[in-house]
C-alpha positions in Angstrom: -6.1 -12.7 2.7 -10.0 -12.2 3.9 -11.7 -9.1 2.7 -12.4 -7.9 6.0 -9.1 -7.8 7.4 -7.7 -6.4 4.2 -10.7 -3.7 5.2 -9.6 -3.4 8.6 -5.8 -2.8 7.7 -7.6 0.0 4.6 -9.2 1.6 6.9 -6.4 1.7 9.5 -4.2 3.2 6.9 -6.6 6.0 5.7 -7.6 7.0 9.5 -3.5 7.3 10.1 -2.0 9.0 6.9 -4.9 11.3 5.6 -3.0 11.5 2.2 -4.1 8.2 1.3 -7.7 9.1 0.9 -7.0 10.8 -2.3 -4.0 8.8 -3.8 -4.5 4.2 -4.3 -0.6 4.5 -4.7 0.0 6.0 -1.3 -2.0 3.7 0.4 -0.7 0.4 -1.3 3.0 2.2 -0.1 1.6 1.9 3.5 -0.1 -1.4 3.1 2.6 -3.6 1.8 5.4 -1.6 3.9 3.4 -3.3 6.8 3.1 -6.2 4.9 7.1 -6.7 3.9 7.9 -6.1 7.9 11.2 -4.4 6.1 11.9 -0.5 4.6 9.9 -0.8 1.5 12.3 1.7 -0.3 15.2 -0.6 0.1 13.6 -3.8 -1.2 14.6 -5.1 -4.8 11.6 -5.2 -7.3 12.9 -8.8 -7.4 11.9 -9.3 -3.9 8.8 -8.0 -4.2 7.6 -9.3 -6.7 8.8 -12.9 -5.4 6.4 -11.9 -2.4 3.3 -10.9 -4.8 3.6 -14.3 -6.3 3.9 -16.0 -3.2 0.4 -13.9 -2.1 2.7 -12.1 0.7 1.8 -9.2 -0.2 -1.9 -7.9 -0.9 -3.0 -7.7 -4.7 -3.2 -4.0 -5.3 -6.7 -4.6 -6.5 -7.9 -6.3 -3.4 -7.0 -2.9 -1.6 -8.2 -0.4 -3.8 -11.9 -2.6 -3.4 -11.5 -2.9 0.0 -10.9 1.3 0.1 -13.9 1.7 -2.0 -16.2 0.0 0.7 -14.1 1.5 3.6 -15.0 4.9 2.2 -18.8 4.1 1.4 -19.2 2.9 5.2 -17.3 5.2 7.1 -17.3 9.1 5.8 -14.6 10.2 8.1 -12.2 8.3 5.6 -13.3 10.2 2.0 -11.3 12.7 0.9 -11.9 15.5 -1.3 -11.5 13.0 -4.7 -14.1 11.2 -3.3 -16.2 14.0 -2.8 -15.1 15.6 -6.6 -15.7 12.1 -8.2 -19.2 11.7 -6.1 -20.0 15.2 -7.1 -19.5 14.6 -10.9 -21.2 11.5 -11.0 -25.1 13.0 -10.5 -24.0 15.8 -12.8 -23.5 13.0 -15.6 -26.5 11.1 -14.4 -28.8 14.2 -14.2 -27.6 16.0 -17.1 -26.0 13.6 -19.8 -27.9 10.8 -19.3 -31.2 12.7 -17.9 -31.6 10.2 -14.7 -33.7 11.3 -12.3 -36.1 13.4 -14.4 
């Protein structure tokens, strides 16, 4: 599947369920539960996986990417692990690896 429609359907999913700003688990849930077009919950691990080989269902790498660019583009779709993790990154930069000084 292309990037940007894998974006698209990221994006989507974050602006719907706001819980899945914060959690790559959650949102993978709602990605391939559009994706299997069938209650997730009662599908075998069998049959998923059978679909994951078969590239029927997106790679759970491809969407955790695509949510990292979602979320650098559009800031209504960050939520407050985005802001923690941003937060801690220019402390380490500023203070333990004296960036910016």
């Amino acid at each position: 599947m292309k990037i940007k429609k894998i974006q698209k359907k990221v994006k989507a999913t974050l602006e719907k369920h706001n819980y899945t700003r914060d959690s790559d688990v959650y949102l993978c849930y709602h990605i391939w539960q559009d994706e299997i077009d069938a209650d997730i919950d009662e599908v075998s691990l069998g049959s998923f996986l059978a679909r994951w080989r078969l590239d029927k269902v997106t790679h759970p790498s491809a969407i955790m990417r695509a949510r990292r660019k979602v979320q650098e583009e559009y800031k209504h779709t960050r939520g407050a692990a985005w802001y923690k993790r941003h937060k801690e990154s220019k402390r380490v930069k500023k203070e333990e690896l004296d960036y910016g000084n």
